[in-house]
C-alpha positions, 0 to 999 in steps of 0.5 A, a space after each residue: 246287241 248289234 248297233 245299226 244306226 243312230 239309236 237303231 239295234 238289233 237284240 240276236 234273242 233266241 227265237 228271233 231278232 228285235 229291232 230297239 230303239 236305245 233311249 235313256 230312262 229310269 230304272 230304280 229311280 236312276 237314270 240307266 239305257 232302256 231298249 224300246 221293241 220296235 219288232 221281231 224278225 225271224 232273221 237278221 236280215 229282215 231285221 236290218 232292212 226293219 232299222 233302214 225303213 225306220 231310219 228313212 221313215 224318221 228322216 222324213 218325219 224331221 220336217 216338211 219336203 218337197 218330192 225332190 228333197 224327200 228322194 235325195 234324203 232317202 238317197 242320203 240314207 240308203 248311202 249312210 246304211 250301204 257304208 256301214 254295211 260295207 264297213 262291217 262286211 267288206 267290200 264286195 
């Protein structure tokens, strides 16, 4: 599993990657960590812009925003997805 962000993974299976959405459950009447499927991508790509969508869509859905206040928390979030990128791949 690959994490993205927040709860956001991505499954590399063997035809295609899926986006997840880690949550705890029960497994045999335990607690344990269960993936929800949120989609399937043919590349990892599309995979992670998948997870940044699902991430802004989130963030908007936490309360009611004015058009102002919408553009700077997506702004916020693309900010928060491009430094986790650059963490993992470097700098340009």
């Amino acid at each position: 599993m690959i994490h993205i962000i927040k709860d956001l993974y991505i499954d590399p299976e063997d035809q295609c990657y899926t986006l997840c959405r880690k949550k705890t459950g029960t497994r045999n009447g335990e607690a344990a960590e269960v993936y929800d499927r949120l989609g399937y991508y043919s590349t990892l790509k599309c995979a992670v812009k998948a997870a940044n969508n699902q991430y802004r869509k989130e963030l908007l859905q936490e309360r009611d925003y004015t058009l102002e206040e919408a553009i700077k928390q997506l702004r916020k979030a693309d900010d928060v997805l491009e430094s986790v990128l650059y963490r993992a791949l470097g700098n340009k």
